[in-house]
C-alpha positions in Angstrom: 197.1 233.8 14.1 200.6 231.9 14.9 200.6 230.9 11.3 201.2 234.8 10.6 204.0 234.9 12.7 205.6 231.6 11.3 205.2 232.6 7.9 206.8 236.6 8.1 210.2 234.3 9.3 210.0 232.4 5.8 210.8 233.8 2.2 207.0 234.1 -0.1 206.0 230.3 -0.2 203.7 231.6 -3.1 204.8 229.5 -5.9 206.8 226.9 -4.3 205.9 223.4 -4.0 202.9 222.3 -2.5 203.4 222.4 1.7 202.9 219.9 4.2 200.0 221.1 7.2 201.1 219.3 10.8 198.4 220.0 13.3 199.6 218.1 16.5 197.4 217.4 18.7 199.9 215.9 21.9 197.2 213.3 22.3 195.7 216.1 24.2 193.0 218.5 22.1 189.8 216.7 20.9 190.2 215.3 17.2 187.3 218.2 16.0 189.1 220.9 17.2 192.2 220.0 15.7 189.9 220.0 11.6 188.8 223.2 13.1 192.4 224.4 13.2 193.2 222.8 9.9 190.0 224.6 7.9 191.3 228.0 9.7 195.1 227.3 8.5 193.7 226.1 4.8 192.4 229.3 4.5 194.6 231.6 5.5 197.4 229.6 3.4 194.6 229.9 0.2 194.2 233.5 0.5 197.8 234.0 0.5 198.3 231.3 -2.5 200.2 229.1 -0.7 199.0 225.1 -2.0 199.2 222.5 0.5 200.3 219.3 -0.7 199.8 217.0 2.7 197.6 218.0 5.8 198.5 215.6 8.7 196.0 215.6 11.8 196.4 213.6 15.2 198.5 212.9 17.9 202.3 212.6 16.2 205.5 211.4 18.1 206.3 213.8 21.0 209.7 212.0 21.9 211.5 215.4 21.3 209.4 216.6 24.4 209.9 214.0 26.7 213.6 214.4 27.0 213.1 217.5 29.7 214.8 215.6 32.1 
């Protein structure tokens, strides 16, 4: 999972204040398979004890990727 390889760059989150979950979706991937990736990511943060304090699902700004020009 990409989660796996975000998280070995980070010092143990276990602990910490609770984390924010960003699922971006680009406007792009159906709404259900972006809960789908949520539940997966809520899990594997659980299991590694890791609280999440704000899960944030939908299509959020993509400015920073329009300026390929």
């Amino acid at each position: 999972m990409l989660l796996d390889i975000v998280l070995g760059d980070v010092p143990s989150l276990a602990g910490t204040p609770p984390v924010w979950v960003l699922v971006n979706t680009l406007g792009a991937t159906p709404s259900m398979e972006a809960f789908i990736v949520l539940r997966a990511v809520a899990s594997r943060l659980d299991a590694l004890g890791i609280e999440i304090g704000r899960r944030l699902v939908g299509a959020h700004d993509q400015r920073a990727l329009d300026r390929s020009e």
